[in-house]
DRENKOL-75144 format. One record per residue (C-alpha): y, z, x; residue number from 0. Coordinates in pm, whole numbers, padded with zeros to 5 digits, always signed. Each point is the difference from the previous one (the first is absolute). Layout:
# DRENKOL-75144
{r {Y, Z, X}, NUM}
...
This chain:
# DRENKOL-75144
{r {+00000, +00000, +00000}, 0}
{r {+00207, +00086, +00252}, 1}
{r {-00075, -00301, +00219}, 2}
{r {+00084, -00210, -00310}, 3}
{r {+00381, +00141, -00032}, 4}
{r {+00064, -00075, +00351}, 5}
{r {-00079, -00359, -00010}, 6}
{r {+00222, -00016, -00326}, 7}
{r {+00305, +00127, +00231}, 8}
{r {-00091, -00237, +00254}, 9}
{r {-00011, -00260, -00258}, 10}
{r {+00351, +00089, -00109}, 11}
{r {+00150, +00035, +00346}, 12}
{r {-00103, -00308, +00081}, 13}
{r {+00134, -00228, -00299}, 14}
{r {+00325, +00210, +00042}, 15}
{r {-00013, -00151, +00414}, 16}
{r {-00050, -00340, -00114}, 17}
{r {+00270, +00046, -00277}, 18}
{r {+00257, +00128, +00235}, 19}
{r {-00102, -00307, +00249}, 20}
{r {+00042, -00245, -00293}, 21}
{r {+00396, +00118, -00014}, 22}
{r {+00004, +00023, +00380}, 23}
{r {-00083, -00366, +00008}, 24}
{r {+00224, -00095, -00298}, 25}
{r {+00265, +00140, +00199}, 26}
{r {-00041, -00117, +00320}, 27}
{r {-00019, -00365, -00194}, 28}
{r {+00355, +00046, -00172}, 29}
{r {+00144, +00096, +00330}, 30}
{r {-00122, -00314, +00118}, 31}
{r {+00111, -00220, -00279}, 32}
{r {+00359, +00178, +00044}, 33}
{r {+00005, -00048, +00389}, 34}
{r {-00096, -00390, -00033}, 35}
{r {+00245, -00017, -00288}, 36}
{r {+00275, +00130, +00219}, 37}
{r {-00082, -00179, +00307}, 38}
{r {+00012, -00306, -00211}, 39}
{r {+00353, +00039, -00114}, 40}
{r {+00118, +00165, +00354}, 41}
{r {-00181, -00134, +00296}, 42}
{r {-00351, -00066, +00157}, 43}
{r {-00129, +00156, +00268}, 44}
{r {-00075, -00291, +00236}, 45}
{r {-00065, -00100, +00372}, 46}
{r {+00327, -00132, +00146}, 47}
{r {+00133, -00137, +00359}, 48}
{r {+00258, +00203, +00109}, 49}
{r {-00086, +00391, +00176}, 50}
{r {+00272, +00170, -00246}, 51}
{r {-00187, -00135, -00316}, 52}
{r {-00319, +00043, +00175}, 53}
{r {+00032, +00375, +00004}, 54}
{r {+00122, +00064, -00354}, 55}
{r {-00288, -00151, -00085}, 56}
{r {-00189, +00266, +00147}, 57}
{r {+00172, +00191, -00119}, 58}
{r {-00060, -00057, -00371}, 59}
{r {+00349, -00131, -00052}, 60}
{r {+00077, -00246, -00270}, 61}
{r {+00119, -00296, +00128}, 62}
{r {+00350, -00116, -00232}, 63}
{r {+00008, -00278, -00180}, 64}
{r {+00237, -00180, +00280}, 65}
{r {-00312, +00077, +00277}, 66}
{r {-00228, -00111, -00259}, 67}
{r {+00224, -00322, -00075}, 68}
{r {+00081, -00103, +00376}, 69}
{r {-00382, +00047, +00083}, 70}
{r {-00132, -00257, -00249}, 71}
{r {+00280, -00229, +00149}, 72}
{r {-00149, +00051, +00367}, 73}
{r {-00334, -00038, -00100}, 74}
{r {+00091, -00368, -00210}, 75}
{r {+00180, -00098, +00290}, 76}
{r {-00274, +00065, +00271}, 77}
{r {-00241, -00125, -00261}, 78}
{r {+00181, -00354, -00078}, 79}
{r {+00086, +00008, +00424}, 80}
{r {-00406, +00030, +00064}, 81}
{r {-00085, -00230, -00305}, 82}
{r {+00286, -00271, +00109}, 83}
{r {-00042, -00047, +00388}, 84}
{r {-00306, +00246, +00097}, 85}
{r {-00314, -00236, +00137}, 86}
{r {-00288, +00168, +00167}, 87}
{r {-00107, -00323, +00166}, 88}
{r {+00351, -00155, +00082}, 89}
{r {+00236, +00287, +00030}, 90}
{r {-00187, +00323, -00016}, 91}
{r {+00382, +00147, +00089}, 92}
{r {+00295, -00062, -00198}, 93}
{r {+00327, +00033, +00168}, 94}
{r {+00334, +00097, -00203}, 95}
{r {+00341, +00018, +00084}, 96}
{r {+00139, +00287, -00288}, 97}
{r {+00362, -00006, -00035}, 98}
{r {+00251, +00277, -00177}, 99}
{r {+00032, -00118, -00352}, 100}
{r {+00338, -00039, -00132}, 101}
{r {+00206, +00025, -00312}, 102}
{r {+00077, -00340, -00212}, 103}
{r {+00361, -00053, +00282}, 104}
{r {-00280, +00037, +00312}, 105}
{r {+00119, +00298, +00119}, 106}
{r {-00272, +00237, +00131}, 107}
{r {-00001, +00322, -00240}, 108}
{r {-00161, +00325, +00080}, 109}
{r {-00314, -00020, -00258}, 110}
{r {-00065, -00373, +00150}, 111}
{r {-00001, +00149, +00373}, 112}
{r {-00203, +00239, -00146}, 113}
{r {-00259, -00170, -00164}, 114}
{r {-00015, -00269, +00316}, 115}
{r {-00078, +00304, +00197}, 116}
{r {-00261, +00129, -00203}, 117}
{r {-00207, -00361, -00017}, 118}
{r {+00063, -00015, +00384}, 119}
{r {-00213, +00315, +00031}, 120}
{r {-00242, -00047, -00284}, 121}
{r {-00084, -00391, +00136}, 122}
{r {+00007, +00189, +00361}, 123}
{r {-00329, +00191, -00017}, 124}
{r {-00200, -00246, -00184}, 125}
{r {-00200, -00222, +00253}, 126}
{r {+00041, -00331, -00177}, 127}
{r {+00374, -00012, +00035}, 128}
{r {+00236, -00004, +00271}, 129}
{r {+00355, +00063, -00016}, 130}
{r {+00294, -00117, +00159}, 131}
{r {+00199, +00257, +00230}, 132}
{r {+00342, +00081, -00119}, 133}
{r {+00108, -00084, +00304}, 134}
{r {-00092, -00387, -00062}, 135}
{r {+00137, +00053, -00351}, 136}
{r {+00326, +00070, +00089}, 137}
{r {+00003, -00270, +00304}, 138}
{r {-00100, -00278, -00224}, 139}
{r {+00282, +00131, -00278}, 140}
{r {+00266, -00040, +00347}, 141}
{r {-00149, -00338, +00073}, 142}
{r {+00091, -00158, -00395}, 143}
{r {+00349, +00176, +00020}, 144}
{r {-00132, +00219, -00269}, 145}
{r {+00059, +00406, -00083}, 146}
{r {-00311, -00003, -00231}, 147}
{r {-00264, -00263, -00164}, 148}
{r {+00143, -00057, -00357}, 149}
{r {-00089, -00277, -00211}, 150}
{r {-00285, -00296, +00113}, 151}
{r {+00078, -00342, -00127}, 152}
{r {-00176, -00303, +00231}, 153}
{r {+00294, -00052, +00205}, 154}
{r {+00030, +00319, +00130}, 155}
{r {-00373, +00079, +00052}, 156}
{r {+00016, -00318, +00185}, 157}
{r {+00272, +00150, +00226}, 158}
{r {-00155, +00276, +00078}, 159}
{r {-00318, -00128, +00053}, 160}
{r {+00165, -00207, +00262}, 161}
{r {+00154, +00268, +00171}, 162}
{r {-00244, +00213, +00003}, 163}
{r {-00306, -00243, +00188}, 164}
{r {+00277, -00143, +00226}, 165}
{r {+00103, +00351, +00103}, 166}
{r {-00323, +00175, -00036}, 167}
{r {-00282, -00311, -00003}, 168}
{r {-00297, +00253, -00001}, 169}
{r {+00132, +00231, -00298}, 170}
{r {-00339, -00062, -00209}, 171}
{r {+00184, +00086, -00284}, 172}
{r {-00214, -00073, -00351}, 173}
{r {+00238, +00159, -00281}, 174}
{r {+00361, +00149, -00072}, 175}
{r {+00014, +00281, -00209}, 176}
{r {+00340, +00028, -00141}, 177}
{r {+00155, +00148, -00297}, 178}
{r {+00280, +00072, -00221}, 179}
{r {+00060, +00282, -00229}, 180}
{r {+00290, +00110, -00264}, 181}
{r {+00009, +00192, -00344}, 182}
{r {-00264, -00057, -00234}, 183}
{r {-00037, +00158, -00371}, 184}
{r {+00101, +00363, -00022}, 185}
{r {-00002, +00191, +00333}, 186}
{r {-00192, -00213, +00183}, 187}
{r {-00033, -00279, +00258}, 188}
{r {-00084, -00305, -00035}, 189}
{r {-00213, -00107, +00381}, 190}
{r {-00069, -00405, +00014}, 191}
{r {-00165, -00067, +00323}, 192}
{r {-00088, -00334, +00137}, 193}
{r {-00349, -00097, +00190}, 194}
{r {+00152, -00320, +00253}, 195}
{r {-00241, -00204, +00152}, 196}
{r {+00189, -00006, +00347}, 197}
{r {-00238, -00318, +00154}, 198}
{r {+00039, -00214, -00320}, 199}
{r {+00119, -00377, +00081}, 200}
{r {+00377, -00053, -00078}, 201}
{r {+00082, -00415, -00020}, 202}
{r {+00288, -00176, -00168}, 203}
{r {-00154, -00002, -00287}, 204}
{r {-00066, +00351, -00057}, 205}
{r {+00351, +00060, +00103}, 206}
{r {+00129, -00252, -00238}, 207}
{r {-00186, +00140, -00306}, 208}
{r {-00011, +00402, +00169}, 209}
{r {-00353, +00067, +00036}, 210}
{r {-00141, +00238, +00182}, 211}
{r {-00314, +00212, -00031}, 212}
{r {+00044, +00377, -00121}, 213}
{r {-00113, +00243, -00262}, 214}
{r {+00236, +00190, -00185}, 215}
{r {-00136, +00406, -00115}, 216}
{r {+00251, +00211, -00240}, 217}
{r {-00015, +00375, -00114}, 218}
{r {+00186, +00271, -00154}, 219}
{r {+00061, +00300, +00232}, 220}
{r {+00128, +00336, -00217}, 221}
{r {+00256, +00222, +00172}, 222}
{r {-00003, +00388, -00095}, 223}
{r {+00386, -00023, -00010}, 224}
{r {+00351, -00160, -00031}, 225}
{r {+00056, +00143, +00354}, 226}
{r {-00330, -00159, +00102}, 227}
{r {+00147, -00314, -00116}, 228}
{r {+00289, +00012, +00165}, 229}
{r {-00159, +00076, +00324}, 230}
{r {-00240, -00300, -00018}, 231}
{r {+00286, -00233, -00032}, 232}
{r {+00176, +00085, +00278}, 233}
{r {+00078, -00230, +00249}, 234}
{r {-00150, +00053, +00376}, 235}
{r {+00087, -00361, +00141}, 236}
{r {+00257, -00225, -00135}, 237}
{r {-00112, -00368, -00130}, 238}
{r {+00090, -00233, +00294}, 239}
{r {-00043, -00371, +00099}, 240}
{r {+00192, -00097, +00262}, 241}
{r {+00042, -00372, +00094}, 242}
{r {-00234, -00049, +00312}, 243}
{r {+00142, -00199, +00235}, 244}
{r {-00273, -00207, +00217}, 245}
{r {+00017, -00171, +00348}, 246}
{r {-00293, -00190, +00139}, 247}
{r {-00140, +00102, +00300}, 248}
{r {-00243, -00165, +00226}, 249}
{r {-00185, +00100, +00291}, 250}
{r {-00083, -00236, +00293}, 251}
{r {-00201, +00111, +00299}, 252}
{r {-00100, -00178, +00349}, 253}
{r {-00330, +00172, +00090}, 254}
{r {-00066, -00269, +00294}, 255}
{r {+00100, +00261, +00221}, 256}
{r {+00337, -00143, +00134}, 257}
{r {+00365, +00147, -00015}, 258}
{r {+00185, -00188, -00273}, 259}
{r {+00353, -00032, +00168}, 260}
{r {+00318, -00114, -00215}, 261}
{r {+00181, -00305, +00013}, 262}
{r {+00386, -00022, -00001}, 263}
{r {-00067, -00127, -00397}, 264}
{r {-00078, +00350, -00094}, 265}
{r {+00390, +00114, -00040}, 266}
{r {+00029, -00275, -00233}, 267}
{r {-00211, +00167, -00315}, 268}
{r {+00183, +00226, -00225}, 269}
{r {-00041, +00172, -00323}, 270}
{r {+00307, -00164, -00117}, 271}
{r {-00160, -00404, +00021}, 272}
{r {-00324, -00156, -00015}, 273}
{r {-00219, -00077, +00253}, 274}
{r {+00176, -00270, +00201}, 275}
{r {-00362, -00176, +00112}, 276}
{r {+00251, -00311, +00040}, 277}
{r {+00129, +00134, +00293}, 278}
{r {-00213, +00214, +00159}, 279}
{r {-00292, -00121, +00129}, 280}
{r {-00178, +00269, +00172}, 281}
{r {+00088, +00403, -00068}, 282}
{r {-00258, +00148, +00211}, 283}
{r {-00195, -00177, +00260}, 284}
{r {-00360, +00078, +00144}, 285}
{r {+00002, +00155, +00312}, 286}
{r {-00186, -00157, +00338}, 287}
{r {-00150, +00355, +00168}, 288}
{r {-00373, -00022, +00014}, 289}
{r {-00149, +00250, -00268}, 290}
{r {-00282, +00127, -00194}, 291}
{r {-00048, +00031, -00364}, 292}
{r {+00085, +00333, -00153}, 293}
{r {-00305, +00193, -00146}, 294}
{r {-00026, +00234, -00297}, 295}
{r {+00314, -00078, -00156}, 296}
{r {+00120, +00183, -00319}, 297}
{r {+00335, -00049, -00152}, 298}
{r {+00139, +00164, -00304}, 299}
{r {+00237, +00030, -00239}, 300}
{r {+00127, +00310, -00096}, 301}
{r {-00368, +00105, -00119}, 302}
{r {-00114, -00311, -00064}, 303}
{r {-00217, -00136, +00266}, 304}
{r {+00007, -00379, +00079}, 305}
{r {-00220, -00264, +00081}, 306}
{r {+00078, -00413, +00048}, 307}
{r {+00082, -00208, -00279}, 308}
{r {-00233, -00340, -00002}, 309}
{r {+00149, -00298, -00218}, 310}
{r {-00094, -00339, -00018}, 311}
{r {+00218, -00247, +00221}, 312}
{r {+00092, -00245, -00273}, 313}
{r {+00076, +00325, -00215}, 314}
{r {+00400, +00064, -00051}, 315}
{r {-00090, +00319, +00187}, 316}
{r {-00180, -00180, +00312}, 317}
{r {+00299, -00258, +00024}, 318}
{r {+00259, +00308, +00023}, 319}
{r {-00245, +00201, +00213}, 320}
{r {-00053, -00256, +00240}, 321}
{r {+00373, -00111, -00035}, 322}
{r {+00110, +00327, +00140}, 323}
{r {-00248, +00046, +00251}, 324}
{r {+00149, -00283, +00152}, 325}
{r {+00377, +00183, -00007}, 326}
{r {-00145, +00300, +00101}, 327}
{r {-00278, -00034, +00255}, 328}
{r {-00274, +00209, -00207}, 329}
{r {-00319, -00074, -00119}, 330}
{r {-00084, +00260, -00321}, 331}
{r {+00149, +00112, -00294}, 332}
{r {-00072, +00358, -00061}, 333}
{r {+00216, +00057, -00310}, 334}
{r {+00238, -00242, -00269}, 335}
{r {+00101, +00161, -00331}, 336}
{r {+00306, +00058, -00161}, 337}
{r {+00051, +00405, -00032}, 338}
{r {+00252, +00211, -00097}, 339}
{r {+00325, +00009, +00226}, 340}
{r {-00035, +00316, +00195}, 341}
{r {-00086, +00106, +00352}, 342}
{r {-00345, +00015, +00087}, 343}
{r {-00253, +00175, +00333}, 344}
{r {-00182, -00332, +00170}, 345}
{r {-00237, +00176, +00261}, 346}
{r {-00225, -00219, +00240}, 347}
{r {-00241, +00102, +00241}, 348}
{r {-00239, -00131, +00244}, 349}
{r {-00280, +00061, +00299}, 350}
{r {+00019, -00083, +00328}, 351}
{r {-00306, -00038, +00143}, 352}
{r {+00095, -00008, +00336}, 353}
{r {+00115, +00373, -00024}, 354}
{r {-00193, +00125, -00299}, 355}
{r {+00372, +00069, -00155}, 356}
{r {+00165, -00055, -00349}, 357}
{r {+00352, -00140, +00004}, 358}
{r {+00143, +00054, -00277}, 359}
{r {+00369, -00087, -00197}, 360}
{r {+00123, +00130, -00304}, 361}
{r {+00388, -00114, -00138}, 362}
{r {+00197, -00038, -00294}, 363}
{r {+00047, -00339, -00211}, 364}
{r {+00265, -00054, -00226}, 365}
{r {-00102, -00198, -00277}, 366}
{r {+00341, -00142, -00173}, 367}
{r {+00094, -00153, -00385}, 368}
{r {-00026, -00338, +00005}, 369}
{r {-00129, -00029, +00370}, 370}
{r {-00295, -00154, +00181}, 371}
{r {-00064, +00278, +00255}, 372}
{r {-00207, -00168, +00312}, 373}
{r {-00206, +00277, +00223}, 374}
{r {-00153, -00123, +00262}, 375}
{r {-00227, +00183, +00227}, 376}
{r {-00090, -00093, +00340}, 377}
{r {-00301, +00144, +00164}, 378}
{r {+00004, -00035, +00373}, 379}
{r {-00325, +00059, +00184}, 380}
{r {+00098, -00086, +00372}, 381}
{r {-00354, -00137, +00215}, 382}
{r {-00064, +00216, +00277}, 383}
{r {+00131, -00216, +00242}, 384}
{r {+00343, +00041, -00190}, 385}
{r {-00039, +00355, +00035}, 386}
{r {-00021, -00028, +00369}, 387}
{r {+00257, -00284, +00072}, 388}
{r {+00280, +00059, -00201}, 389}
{r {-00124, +00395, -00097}, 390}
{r {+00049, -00102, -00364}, 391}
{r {-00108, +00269, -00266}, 392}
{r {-00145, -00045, -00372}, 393}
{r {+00289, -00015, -00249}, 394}
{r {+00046, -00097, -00396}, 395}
{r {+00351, -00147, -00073}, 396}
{r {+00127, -00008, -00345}, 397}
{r {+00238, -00285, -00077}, 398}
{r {+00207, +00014, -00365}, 399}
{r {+00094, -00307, -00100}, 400}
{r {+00228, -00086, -00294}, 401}
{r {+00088, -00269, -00258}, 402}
{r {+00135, +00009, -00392}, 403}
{r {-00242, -00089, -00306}, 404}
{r {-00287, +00029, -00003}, 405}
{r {-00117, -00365, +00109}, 406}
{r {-00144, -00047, +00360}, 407}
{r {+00007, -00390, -00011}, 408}
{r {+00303, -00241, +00063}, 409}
{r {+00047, -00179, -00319}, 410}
């Protein structure tokens, strides 16, 4: 009898366990509801790039609905970059050049610096991009005569893509990322971003009718307030495009291993007339000292390094090339493009093998608007004999030679 009341208790105790779990459980499932409810309207708690957001995620902080907004932008962006120029076969590596987005006049605004910023180091630490240096950024910006990359039509793409592989042939650039953003509905900003394919072919016809290859990605960024606003409009660099005045400049370079020695003709050229070819028929002449040929030769251009130029001889090119050869005595052409008119670092260095040394000369060229700037570079390498005789050393000369326009040939 007595055995039977204690099961009953046990019996009892036990539905009341199992009742009081039941309401432990409903509980714990309306807290959930509520806490999915509220991160819904709030924030999500979500792995992001930057350290800062990294650790208030561990934290168990909410992310606002501006994080939450700005990170669905990065990730779009990096997705359409990947989906738009990624190729495991052909280019594994995508290289981008990210520049500070701007509002609608092209001035660089503090939320556009700091969104660039923030793809810069998102697309940093993923393995299938690569991203431009800031460094580069700004040089190629100084290059165009520009403050800041505002709008792309085909023209000025064009432009820049010209400046930039003339000034910087091995860039490898596959995409610009650039952007604009301004006031959208409410308290919030309105980010348009543009995807540029940097290597895409620009001919007259795609300047004629302004095509050009990019893709175009919009969102709606909310601000928490008026002040916030305020502060993402405010101006950092001012909108400028200054008219870039070019020269041409041209590099000639005797690497026979004789001095080049100037002719009484020289005086005549001047940045004030063209090229009197008329007139003058030598400028430098080859010299008659027995020599050897100079070996390991490097020659660059602020950091550009140069190599010779090859053009066909019935080309316009190989008619001018071989033209001036005969004025000036060389026999390569390291360097012809017309560049913006500023002064620029030619080094030039070589081995002597006799002596195991380098000789090396670095100097300044001035590259005038509306000027043909000749350099020409003569690399003596006396014979040992030379060295001897007449106790001759190993020397480069640099000759600067000038004319108006931009034409070479006599008309």
């Amino acid at each position: 009898m007595k055995l039977w009341k204690n099961e009953r208790k046990i019996r009892k105790t036990r539905k009341k366990v199992e009742r009081g779990g039941r309401q432990i459980m409903k509980q714990m499932l309306s807290f959930m509801a509520l806490f999915c409810l509220i991160s819904a309207t709030f924030g999500y708690l979500i792995p992001v790039s930057s350290a800062q957001e990294q650790e208030g995620v561990a934290s168990g902080r909410l992310l606002t609905e501006q994080e939450v907004a700005t990170e669905k932008f990065f990730s779009s962006l990096e997705a359409a970059l990947a989906k738009k120029f990624f190729d495991h076969r052909k280019r594994p590596v995508v290289r981008v050049a990210i520049f500070d987005f701007t509002d609608e006049a092209g001035n660089v605004v503090k939320s556009g610096k700091e969104l660039a910023d923030k793809i810069t180091r998102r697309l940093y630490h993923k393995p299938q991009f690569e991203v431009v240096s800031q460094e580069k950024i700004n040089r190629y910006l100084s290059w165009s005569g520009l403050s800041a990359l505002g709008k792309l039509d085909a023209e000025s793409l064009y432009r820049l893509q010209r400046r930039i592989n003339t000034m910087d042939p091995n860039n490898g650039i596959h995409s610009l990322v650039r952007g604009e953003v301004k006031k959208g509905v409410g308290r919030s900003l309105r980010v348009s971003a543009s995807l540029v394919d940097f290597q895409f072919k620009i001919g007259a016809i795609e300047l004629e009718k302004n095509i050009f290859d990019h893709l175009a990605l919009t969102t709606e960024i909310p601000l928490p307030t008026e002040q916030a606003m305020q502060e993402a409009s405010e101006i950092l660099i001012a909108g400028e495009k200054r008219l870039q005045e070019e020269g041409r400049l041209l590099i000639l370079v005797n690497t026979r291993g004789n001095p080049l020695l100037e002719t009484e003709y020289a005086s005549d050229l001047s940045k004030d007339q063209a090229f009197p070819w008329a007139k003058v028929p030598h400028v430098l002449t080859l010299g008659k000292a027995e020599v050897t040929i100079p070996e390991q030769l490097r020659i660059g251009l602020e950091k550009l390094p140069l190599s010779p130029l090859g053009s066909r001889r019935n080309s316009p090119k190989g008619l001018e090339y071989a033209f001036l050869h005969g004025k000036c005595a060389t026999n390569e052409v390291y360097f012809d493009e017309v560049i913006p008119a500023q002064s620029y670092r030619l080094t030039t260095s070589f081995l002597d093998l006799k002596t195991n040394e380098t000789y090396s000369q670095s100097s300044e060229v001035q590259v005038d608007a509306g000027v043909t700037t000749l350099v020409v570079l003569s690399i003596y390498v006396p014979s040992e004999k030379e060295r001897i005789r007449n106790k001759q050393n190993p020397r480069i000369d640099v000759f600067q030679l000038f004319g108006k326009g931009m034409e070479i040939l006599p008309k």
